[in-house]
C-alpha positions in Angstrom: -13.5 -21.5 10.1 -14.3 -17.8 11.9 -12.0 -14.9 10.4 -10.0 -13.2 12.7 -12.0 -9.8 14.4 -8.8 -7.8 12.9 -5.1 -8.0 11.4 -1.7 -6.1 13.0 -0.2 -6.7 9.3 3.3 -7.0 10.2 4.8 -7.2 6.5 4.9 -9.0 3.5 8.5 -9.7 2.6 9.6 -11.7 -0.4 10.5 -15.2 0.3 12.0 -16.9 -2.8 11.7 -17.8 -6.2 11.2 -21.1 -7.9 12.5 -22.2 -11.2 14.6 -20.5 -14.2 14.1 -20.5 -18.2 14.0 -23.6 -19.9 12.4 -25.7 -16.9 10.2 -23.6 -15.8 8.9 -21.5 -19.4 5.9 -19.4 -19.4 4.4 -20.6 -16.1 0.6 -19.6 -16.2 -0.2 -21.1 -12.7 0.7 -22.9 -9.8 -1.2 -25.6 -7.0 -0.2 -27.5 -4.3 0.4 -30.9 -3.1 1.7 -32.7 0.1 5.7 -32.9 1.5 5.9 -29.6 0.0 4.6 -30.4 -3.8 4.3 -28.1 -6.4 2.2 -28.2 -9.7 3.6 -25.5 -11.7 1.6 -25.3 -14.9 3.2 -24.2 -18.1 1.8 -22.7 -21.5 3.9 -21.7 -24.3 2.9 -22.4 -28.6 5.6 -25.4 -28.4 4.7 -27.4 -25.0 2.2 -27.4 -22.5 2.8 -29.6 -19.3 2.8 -29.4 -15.8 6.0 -29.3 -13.9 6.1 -31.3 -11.0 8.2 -28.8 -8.4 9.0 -28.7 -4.8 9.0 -25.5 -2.8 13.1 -26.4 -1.7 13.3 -25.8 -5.8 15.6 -27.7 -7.6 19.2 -28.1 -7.5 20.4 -28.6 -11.1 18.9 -28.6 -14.7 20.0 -32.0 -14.0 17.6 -34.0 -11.7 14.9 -35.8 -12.6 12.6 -33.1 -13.3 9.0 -34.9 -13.6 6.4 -33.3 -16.3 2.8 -34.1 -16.9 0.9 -33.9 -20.2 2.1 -32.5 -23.2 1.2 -30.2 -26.1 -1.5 -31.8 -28.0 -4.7 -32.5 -28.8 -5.4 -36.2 -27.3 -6.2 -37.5 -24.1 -3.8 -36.2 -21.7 -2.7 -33.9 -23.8 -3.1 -29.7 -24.2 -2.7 -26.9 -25.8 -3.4 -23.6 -24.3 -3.7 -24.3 -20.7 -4.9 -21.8 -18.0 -5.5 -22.5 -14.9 -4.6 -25.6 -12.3 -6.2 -27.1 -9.1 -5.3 -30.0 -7.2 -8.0 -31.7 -4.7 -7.3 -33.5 -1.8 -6.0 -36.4 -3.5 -4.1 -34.8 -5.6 -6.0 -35.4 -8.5 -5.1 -32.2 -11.1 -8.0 -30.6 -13.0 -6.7 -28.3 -16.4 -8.4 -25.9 -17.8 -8.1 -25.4 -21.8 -9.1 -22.5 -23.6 -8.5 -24.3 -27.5 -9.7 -27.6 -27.0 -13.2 -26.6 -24.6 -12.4 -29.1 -22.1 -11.2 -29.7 -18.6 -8.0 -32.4 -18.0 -7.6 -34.7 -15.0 -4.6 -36.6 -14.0 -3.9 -38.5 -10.8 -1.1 -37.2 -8.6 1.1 -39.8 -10.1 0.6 -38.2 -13.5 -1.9 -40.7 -15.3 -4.4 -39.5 -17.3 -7.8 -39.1 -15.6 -10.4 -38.2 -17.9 -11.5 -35.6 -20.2 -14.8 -33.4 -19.9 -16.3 -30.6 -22.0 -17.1 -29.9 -26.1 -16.9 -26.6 -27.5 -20.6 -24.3 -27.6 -22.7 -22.1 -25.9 -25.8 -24.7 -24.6 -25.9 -25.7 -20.9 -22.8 -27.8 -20.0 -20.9 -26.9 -23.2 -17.8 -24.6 -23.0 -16.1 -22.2 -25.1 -12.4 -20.9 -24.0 -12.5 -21.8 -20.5 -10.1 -20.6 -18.1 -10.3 -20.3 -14.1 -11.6 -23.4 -12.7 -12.1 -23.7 -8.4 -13.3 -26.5 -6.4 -16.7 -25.6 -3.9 -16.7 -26.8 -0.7 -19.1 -30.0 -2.0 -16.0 -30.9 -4.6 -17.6 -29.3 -7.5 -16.0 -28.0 -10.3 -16.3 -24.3 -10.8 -15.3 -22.9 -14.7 -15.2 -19.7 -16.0 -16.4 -20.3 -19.4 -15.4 -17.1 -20.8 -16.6 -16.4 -24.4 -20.1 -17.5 -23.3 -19.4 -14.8 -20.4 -20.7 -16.8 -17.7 -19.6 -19.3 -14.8 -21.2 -22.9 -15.0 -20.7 -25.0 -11.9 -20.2 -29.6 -12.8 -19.6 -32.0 -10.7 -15.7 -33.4 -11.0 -16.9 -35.9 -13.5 -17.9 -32.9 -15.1 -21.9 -33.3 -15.3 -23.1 -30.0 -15.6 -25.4 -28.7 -12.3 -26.2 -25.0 -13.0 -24.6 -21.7 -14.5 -25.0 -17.7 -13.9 -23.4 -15.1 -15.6 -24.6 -13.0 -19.1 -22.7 -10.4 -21.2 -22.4 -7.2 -19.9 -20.7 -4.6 -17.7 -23.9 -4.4 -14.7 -23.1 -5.7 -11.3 -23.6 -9.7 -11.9 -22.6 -9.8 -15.7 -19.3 -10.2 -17.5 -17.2 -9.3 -19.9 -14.3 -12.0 -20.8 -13.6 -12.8 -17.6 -11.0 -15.0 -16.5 -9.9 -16.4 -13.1 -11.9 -17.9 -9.7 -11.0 -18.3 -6.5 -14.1 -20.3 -4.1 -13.1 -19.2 -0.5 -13.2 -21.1 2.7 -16.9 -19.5 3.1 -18.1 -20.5 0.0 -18.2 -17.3 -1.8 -16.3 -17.1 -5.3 -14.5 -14.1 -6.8 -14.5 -13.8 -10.4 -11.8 -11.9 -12.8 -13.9 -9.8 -15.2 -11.0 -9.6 -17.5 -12.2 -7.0 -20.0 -14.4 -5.2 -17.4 -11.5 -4.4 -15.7 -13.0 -6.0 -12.2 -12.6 -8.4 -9.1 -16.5 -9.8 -8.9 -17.2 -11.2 -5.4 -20.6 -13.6 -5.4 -22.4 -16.0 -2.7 -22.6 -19.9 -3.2 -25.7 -19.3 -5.6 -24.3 -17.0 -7.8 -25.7 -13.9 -6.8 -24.1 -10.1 -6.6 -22.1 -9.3 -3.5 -19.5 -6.3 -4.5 -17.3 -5.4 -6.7 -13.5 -4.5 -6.5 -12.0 -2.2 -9.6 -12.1 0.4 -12.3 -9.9 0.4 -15.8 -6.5 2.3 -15.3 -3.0 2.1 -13.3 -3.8 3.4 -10.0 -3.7 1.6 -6.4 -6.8 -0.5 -6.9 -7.7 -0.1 -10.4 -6.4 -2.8 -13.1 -5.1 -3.6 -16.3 -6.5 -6.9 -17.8 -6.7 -9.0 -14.6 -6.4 -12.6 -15.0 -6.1 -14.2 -11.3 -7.8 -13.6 -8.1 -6.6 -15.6 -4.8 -8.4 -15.4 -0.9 -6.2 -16.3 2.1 -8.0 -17.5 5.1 -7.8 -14.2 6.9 -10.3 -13.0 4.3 -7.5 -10.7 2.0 -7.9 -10.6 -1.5 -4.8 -10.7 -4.1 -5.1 -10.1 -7.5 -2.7 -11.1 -10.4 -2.8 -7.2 -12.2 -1.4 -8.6 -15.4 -1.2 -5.6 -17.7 0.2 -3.9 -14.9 2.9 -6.4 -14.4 2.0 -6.5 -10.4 -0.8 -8.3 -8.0 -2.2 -6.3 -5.6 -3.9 -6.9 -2.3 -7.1 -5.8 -0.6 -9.1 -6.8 2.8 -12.0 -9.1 2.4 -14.4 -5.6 2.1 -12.5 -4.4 -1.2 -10.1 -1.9 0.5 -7.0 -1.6 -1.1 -3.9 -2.7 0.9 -0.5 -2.5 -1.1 1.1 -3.7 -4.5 3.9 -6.2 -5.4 5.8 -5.3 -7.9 8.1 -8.0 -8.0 12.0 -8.7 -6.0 12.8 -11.9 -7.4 16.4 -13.3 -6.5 18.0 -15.9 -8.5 16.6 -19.4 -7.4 18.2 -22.1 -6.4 18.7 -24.5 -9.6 19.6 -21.0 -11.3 22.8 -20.0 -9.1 23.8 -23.5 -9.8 23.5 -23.0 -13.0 25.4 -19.8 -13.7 28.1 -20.9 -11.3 29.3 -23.4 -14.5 28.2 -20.8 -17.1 30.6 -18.0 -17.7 28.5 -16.4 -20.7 25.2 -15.6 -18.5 27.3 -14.1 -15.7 28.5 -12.0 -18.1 25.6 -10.9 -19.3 24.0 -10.6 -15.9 27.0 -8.2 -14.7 26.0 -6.2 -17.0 22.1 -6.1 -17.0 19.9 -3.4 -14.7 19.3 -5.8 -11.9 16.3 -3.2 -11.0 14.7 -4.4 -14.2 15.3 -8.0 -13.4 13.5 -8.8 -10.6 10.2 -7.3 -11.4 7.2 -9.1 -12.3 6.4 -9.4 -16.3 2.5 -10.4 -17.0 1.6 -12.2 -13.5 -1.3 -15.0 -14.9 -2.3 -15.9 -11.7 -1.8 -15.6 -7.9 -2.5 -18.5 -5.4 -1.8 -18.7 -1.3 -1.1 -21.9 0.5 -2.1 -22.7 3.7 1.4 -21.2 5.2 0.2 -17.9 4.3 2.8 -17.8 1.2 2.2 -15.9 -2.0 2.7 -17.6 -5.1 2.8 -15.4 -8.3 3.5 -17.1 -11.8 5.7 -14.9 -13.2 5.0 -15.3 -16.6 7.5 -13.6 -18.9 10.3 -13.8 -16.4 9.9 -17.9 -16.6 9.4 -18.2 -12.9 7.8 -17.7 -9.5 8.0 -15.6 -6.9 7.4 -16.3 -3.6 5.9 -13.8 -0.5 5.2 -14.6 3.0 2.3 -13.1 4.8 3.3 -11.5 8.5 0.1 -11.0 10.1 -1.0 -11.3 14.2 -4.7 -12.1 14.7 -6.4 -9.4 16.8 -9.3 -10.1 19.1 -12.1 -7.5 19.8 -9.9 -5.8 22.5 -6.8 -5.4 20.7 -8.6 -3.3 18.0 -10.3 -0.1 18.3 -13.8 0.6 16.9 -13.6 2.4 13.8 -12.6 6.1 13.5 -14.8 8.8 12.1 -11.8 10.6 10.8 -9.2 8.3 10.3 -5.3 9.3 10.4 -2.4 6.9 10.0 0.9 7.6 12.6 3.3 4.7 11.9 5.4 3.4 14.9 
């Protein structure tokens, strides 16, 4: 797939959100299936399942609302899930940081299989988190309290690793989330380094995106990293309760701070609930839609935004407005640059 030669980034307006409190608790991430299908992944200390979702979102606490899994510690069961991926059969792959092992399940919500034990030797895992598929259908896991990335194969035989402690180009500290791009690179969350890692197929040292602190490109914890196909980065700024975006060099672009709405299944809610209306006529609706501890971020293929918004017990939901430019429609770049808006 060839990148566009430039962007005439029209906006990024919020779409919608998905789910309320109570069906949708803690969601840490989110991945996507066919007829509009939504995995949304949820981690709290009493339950740990995925919710199976559709992007029309529900229409009352009501309908058959399908989960998968289960806090716990035997087959098909977890306890302090992380991340989600779906392949293209919509087989589901879970990361758990407690039990040291990744989770399958087939789309209809079977249990698959189990891979992983807890330690530091080749193949072994301790605390992972991110997981990504390679273009070959490989498994990629951040294994982060051995600080490193191992790649397996979805059966989960182990094929090779990279990664040591450290805060040099190349090593890690803690890190946390993966994204594997159309091109094959893979961006890494260096959690406690404060970083967006980017790395070729083989593991080696590309660039880096991030320094500690709350300014337009630095971060605060990180824990997710998504690439859409135009190449633009988005990173789930979780300490900062935001994600922001940069182009596929590291530049930074803009900041989402959150604008949630009321979804669906929650207007229906409140419409038979005098109590919450109550209390919502009298909360800071400023305060209410903004983003509390984003765990991840992940686009679709539609160009939407997906951030789990953790705390708020939802997700929000942004779509990309972006016209491909060819070579003509884009002027070579400026020595001294100044921006006139139109």
């Amino acid at each position: 797939m060839v990148r566009p030669h430039g962007l005439l980034r029209a906006g990024f307006p919020f779409l919608k959100t998905l789910g309320m409190r109570r069906i949708t608790n803690f969601p840490a991430d989110v991945a996507f299936g066919a007829e509009g299908r939504i995995y949304i992944l949820l981690r709290t200390e009493v339950d740990a399942e995925i919710r199976v979702w559709h992007f029309d979102d529900a229409e009352s606490l009501t309908d058959q609302l399908i989960g998968i899994g289960g806090l716990g510690k035997d087959d098909g069961k977890m306890t302090w899930p992380v991340q989600i991926i779906a392949d293209a059969d919509e087989n589901l792959f879970v990361s758990d940081e407690a039990l040291h092992r990744i989770t399958s399940f087939n789309m209809d919500g079977e249990f698959v299989a189990n891979w992983g034990e807890q330690g530091s030797e080749d193949g072994q895992l301790n605390g992972p988190s991110g997981i990504a598929f390679d273009a070959d259908g490989n498994v990629l896991v951040v294994d982060t309290l051995n600080h490193r990335v191992q790649k397996f194969t979805s059966a989960g035989k182990f094929i090779s690793k990279w990664g040591s402690f450290g805060s040099e180009p190349g090593q890690f500290n803690m890190p946390w989330g993966i994204h594997v791009d159309e091109l094959g690179d893979v961006y890494v969350v260096d959690w406690r380094n404060d970083r967006i890692q980017k790395f070729n197929s083989d593991g080696e040292f590309v660039f880096e995106i991030g320094t500690s602190g709350n300014g337009d490109g630095q971060f605060n914890r990180p824990t997710g990293v998504a690439v859409d196909a135009d190449g633009d980065i988005y990173v789930a700024d979780c300490g900062n309760n935001r994600v922001q975006m940069f182009n596929e060099h590291g530049r930074y672009l803009q900041k989402f701070l959150g604008d949630a709405t009321l979804s669906r299944v929650a207007r229906n809610y409140m419409l038979t609930n005098a109590f919450p209306n109550r209390l919502r006529d009298m909360a800071n609706l400023e305060q209410e839609k903004l983003l509390r501890s984003p765990k991840s971020v992940r686009v679709d293929a539609e160009g939407r935004m997906y951030v789990p918004d953790y705390r708020s017990y939802r997700v929000q939901v942004y779509q990309k407005e972006a016209i491909h430019l060819t070579e003509q429609q884009l002027a070579p770049p400026l020595r001294a640059p100044t921006l006139q808006t139109v």
